[in-house]
C-alpha positions in Angstrom: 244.9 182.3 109.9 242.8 179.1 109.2 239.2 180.8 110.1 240.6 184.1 108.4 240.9 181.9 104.9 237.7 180.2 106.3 236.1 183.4 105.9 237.5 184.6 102.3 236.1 181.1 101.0 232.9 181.6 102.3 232.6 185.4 101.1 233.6 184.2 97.3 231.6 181.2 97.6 228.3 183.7 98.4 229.3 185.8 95.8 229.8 183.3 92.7 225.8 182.9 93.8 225.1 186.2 94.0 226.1 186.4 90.7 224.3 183.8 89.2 221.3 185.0 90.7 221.6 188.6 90.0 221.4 188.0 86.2 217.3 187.5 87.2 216.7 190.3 90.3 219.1 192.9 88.9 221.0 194.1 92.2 222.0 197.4 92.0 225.2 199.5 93.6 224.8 202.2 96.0 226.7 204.8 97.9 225.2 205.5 101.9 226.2 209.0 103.0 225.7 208.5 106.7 225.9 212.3 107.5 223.0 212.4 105.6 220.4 210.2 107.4 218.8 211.3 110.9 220.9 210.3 113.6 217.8 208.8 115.2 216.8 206.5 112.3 219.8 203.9 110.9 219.8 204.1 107.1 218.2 200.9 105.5 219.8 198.2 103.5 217.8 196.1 100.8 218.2 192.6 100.6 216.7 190.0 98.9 216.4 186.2 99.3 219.3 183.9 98.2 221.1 187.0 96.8 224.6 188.4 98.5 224.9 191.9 99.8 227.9 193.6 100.2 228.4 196.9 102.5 231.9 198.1 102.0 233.3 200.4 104.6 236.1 203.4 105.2 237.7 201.4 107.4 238.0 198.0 109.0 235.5 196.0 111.0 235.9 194.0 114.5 234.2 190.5 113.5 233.9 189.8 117.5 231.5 193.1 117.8 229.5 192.6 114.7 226.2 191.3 114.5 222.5 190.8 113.5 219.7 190.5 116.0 217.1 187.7 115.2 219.2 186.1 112.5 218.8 182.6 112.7 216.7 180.9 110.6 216.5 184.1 108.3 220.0 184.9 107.3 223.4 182.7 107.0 225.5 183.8 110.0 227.4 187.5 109.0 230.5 187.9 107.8 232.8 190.2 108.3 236.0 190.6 106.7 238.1 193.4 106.4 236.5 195.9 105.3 233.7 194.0 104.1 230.3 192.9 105.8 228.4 190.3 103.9 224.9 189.5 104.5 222.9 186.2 102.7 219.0 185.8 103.2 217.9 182.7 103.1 214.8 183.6 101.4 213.0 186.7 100.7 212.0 189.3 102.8 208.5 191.4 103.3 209.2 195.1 103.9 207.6 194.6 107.4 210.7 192.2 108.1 213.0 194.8 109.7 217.0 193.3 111.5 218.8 195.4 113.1 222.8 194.8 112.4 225.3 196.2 114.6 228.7 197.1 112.5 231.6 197.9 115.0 234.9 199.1 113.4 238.2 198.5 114.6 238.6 201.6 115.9 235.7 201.3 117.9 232.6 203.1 116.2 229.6 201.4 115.9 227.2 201.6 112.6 224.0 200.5 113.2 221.5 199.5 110.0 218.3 198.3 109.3 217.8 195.3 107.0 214.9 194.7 105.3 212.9 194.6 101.7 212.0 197.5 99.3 208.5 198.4 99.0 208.5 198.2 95.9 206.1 195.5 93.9 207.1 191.9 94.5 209.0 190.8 90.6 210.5 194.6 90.9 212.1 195.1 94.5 215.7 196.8 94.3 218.0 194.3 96.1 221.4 196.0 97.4 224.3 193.9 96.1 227.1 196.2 96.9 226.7 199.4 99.5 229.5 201.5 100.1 229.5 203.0 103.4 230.8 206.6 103.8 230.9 209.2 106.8 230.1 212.2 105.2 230.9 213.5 101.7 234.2 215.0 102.3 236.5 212.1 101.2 237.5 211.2 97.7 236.1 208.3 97.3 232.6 209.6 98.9 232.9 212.8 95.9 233.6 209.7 93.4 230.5 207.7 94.8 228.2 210.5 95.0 228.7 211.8 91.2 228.1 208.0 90.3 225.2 208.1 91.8 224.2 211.5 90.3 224.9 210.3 87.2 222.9 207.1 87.8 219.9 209.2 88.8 220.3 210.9 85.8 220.0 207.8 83.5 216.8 206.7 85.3 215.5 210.0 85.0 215.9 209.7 81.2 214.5 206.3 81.1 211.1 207.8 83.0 210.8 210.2 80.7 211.2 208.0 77.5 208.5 205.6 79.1 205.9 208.7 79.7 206.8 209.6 76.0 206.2 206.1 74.7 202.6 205.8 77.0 202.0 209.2 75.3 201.4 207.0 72.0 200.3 203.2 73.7 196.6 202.9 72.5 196.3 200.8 76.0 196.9 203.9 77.7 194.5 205.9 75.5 191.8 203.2 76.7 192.8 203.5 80.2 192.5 207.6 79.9 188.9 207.4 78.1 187.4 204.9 80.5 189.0 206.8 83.5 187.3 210.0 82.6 184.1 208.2 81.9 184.2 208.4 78.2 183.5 205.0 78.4 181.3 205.0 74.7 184.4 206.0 73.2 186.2 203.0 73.7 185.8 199.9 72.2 184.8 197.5 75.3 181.3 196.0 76.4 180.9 195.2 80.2 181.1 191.5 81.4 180.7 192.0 85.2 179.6 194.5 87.2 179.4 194.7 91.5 179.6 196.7 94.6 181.4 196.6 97.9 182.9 198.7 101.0 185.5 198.2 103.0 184.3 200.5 105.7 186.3 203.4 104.9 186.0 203.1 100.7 182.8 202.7 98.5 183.7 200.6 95.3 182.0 199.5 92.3 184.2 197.7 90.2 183.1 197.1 86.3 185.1 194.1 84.4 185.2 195.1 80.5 185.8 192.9 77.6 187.3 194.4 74.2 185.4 194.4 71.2 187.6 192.5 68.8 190.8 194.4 69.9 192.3 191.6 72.4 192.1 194.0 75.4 190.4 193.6 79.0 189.6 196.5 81.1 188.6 197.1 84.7 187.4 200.5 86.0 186.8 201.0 89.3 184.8 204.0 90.9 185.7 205.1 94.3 184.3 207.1 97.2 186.1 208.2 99.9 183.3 208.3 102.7 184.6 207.9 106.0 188.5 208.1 105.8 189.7 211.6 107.4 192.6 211.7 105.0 192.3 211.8 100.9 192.8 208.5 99.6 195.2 207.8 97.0 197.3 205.1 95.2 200.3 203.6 96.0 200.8 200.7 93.6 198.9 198.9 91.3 200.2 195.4 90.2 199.1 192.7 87.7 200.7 189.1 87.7 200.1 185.7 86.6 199.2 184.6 89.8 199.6 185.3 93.3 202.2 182.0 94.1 205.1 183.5 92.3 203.4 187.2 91.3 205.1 187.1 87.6 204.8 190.6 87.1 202.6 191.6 83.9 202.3 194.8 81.6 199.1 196.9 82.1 198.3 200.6 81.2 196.6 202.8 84.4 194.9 205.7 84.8 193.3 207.6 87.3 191.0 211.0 86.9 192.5 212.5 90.3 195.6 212.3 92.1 193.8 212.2 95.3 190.9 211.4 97.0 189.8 213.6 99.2 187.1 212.4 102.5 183.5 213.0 100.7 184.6 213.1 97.2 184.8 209.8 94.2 187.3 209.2 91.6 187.9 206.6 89.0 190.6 204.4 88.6 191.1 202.4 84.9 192.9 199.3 84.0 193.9 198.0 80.6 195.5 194.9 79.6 196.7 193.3 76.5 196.0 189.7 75.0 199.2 189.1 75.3 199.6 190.0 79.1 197.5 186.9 79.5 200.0 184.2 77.7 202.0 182.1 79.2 204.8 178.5 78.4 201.5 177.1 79.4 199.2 178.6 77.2 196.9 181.6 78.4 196.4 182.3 82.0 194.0 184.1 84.7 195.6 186.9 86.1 195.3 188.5 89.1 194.5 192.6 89.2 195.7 194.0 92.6 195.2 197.6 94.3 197.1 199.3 97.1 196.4 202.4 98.8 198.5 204.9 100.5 199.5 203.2 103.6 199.9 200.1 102.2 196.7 197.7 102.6 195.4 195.7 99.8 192.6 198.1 98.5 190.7 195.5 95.8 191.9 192.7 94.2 190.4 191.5 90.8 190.5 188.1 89.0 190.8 188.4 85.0 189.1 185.7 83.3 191.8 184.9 79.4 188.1 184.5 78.0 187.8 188.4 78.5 190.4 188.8 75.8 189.1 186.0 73.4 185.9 186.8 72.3 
């Protein structure tokens, strides 16, 4: 009874945290339909560091056959309660970080999931703080869960479109569409730095623009696909303060292609606002960074405040 109250104090003690911390990472609430997921791949389950996450289950769990592999040093040791599994990283994980956790229920069945980190940019990474575990859709509470998250995926859908209608009218995204068709004498920048370099598999020349009296900064970068077999194209562009804590920045992008393909160029734009570049500390150097598809930093591109000053 003693480690059983032991074990409450410690799961509302992680949560008070959880709280306090979610009010920066916004955690999010999600249904897993395990009848949905390959039975040779456990679903995933996103954490992030010093924030609680929560799988609730159908029915209870054995604490004796419940467990992490390679948890030490990463992870406070796992809870289980009832019908309740709590997991608490002790810092932040990369989305190569992958721990498999074994959930066994009292009945016997084992659940096995894959914790690690979204793939999403650093400052924007979705962090599970409450997963409720279902079988299959058939039970009430699985129906209730799934039109939630309908109707979640409804909202975010809304809030896409509202931001593609509101770049429609951003003059930064007007820039970024003129420079990454070329139409570069249309737009009100003069070029500060100009230079070349390969990676082996991608040509680039990368061209660092200053606004003329607008308070903008521009990069375009050309690239050629020359020895890669499969079309190139972009999984995530990011601009931040720096790279230490990766403060996430606005920034209007463009390209003139979706893809790549082996043989072929396209043009990639950039454009960022003065006030991208302020800071508590007055204006800052940030840091332009590219990724391709399967995830390997592309280009990466220092931004001078001077750029935006002149």
């Amino acid at each position: 009874m003693r480690k059983r109250l032991l074990l409450r104090s410690t799961l509302l003690l992680v949560l008070v945290t959880a709280v306090a911390v979610a009010k920066v990472r916004e955690p999010i609430e999600r249904a897993l339909i395990l009848s949905e997921h390959p039975r040779n791949e456990a679903p995933r389950v996103y954490v992030g560091g010093r924030i609680a996450t929560l799988l609730r289950l159908e029915k209870p769990c054995d604490s004796g056959r419940t467990a992490m592999l390679g948890w030490e040093g990463h992870f406070e040791p796992v809870v289980c309660v009832g019908r309740w599994v709590l997991l608490y990283p002790l810092r932040d994980l990369t989305p190569e970080d992958r721990f498999l956790l074994r959930v066994t229920l009292t009945d016997g069945t084992e659940l096995p999931f894959i914790v690690t980190s979204h793939e999403q940019s650093y400052g924007d990474r979705e962090v599970d703080q409450q997963v409720e575990v279902f079988a299959s859709r058939e039970g009430y509470d699985a129906v209730l869960a799934s039109l939630y998250r309908a109707l979640q995926s409804e909202r975010e859908l809304r809030a896409q479109v509202e931001r593609y209608q509101k770049e429609e009218n951003s003059i930064d995204h007007a820039y970024a569409t003129l420079l990454a068709n070329g139409v570069v004498k249309q737009a009100p920048f003069r070029r500060k730095i100009s230079y070349e370099l390969s990676d082996g598999d991608v040509d680039m020349k990368v061209e660092i623009l200053s606004g003329k009296g607008n308070g903008k900064a521009a990069v375009v970068v050309q690239l050629a696909n020359t020895h890669r077999d499969e079309p190139w194209t972009l999984k995530e562009a990011r601009v931040s303060s720096d790279l230490t804590s990766r403060t996430a920045r606005p920034f209007a992008l463009r390209m003139n292609r979706a893809e790549i393909v082996s043989g072929a160029s396209g043009t990639l734009a950039v454009v960022v606002d003065k006030s991208a570049f302020v800071s508590e500390k007055g204006m800052v150097s940030l840091v332009l960074e590219i990724f391709r598809d399967d995830g390997l930093q592309q280009l990466s591109v220092l931004l001078d405040p001077r750029l935006v000053q002149e």
